[in-house]
N, C-alpha and C positions, 0 to 999 in steps of 0.2 A: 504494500500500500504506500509506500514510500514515495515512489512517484506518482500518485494519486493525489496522497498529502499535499505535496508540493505543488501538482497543479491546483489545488483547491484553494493554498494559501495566496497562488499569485492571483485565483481569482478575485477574492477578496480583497488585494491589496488594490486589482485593478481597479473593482468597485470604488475605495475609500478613492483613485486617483480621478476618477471620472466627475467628480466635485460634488458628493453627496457628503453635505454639512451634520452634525450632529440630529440636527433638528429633521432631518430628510428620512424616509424609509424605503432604502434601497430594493427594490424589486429584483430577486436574484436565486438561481437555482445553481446548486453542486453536488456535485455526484460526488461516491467512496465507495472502497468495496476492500475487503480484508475480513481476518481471521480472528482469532480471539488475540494476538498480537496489537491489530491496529484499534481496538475499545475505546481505548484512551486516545487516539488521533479522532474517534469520530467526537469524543465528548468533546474535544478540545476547539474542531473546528465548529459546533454548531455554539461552543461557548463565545468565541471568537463572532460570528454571524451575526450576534444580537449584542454589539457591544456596545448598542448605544440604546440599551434596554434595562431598567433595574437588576439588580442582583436578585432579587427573588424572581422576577423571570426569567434570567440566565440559569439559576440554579434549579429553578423545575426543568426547563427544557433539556437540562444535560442529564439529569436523575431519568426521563420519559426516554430518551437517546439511550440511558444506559443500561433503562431497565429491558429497552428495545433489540438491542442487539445484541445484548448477554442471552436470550431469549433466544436470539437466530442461531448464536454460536453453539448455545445447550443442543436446542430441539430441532436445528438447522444443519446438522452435519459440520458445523463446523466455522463456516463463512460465510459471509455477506454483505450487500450491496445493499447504500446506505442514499439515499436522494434528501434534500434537504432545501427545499425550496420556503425563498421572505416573499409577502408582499404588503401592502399596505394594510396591518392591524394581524397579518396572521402570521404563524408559523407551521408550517406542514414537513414532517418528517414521516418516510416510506423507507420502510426495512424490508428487504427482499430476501428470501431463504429458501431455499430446497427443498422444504418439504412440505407437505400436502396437508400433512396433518392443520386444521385449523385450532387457534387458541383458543380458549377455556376459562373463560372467567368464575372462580371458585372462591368458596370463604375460606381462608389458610386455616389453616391447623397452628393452634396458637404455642404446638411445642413443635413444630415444625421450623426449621431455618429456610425452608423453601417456599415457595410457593405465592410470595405477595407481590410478584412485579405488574398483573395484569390490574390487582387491586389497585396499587399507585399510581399508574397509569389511567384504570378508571377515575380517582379522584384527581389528579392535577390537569390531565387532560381537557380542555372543551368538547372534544369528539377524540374517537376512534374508532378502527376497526380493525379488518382481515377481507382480502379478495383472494379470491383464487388465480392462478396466472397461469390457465390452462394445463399441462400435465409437469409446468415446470418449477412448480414451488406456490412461495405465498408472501403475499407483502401486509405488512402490518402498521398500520401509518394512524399516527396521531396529528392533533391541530392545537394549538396554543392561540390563544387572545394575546397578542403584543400591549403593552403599554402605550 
């Protein structure tokens, strides 16, 4: 994901170069795609995306990112493909993974260590879902209300 990372960061910088002011909400989409290695490159670029958005909505959207594609790398074989599009008041992240199986929103098990990412993702989220992507996996994509 390395070279992923890196095109993603010069997208962003191109963003900040094209003269969008603090005040401005850059309309912008990025692709990623990695393993349970690059995690913390997706947290990092969609914390980076919103950085001219309070701390508490940086800090949901990385937690829904991370509870997102910890989720892909578990029950996804391993890897995936992370799209991360801004635009004016929203934030829309699509996790792309392998497998078919769809998610399962459940009340955890309160001696359980597993099992609460779909729950937190139901509550910080404004929307989400699960589509199917024909015989080749499944995208799991949440929405955020921007500041």
């Amino acid at each position: 994901m390395a070279g992923a990372t890196e095109e993603l960061e010069e997208q962003l910088l191109r963003t900040d170069r094209e003269g969008h002011s603090e005040s401005e909400t850059p309309m912008s989409t990025w692709h990623a795609r990695g393993g349970i290695g690059e995690v913390r490159q997706a947290r990092d670029l969609v914390s980076r995306s919103l950085r001219d958005q309070t701390e508490a909505t940086r800090d949901a959207a990385v937690l829904l990112v991370d509870e997102c594609v910890a989720n892909a790398v578990v029950h996804g074989g391993g890897r995936f493909e992370l799209t991360v599009h801004r635009d004016p008041g929203t934030l829309r992240v699509e996790v792309f993974d392998r497998s078919l199986r769809m998610p399962v929103l459940v009340v955890p098990d309160p001696e359980s260590e597993r099992g609460r990412g779909l729950t937190i993702v139901n509550e910080l989220a404004a929307r989400w879902g699960a589509d199917c992507r024909d015989d080749a996996g499944k995208v799991v994509w949440f929405e955020l209300n921007l500041d």
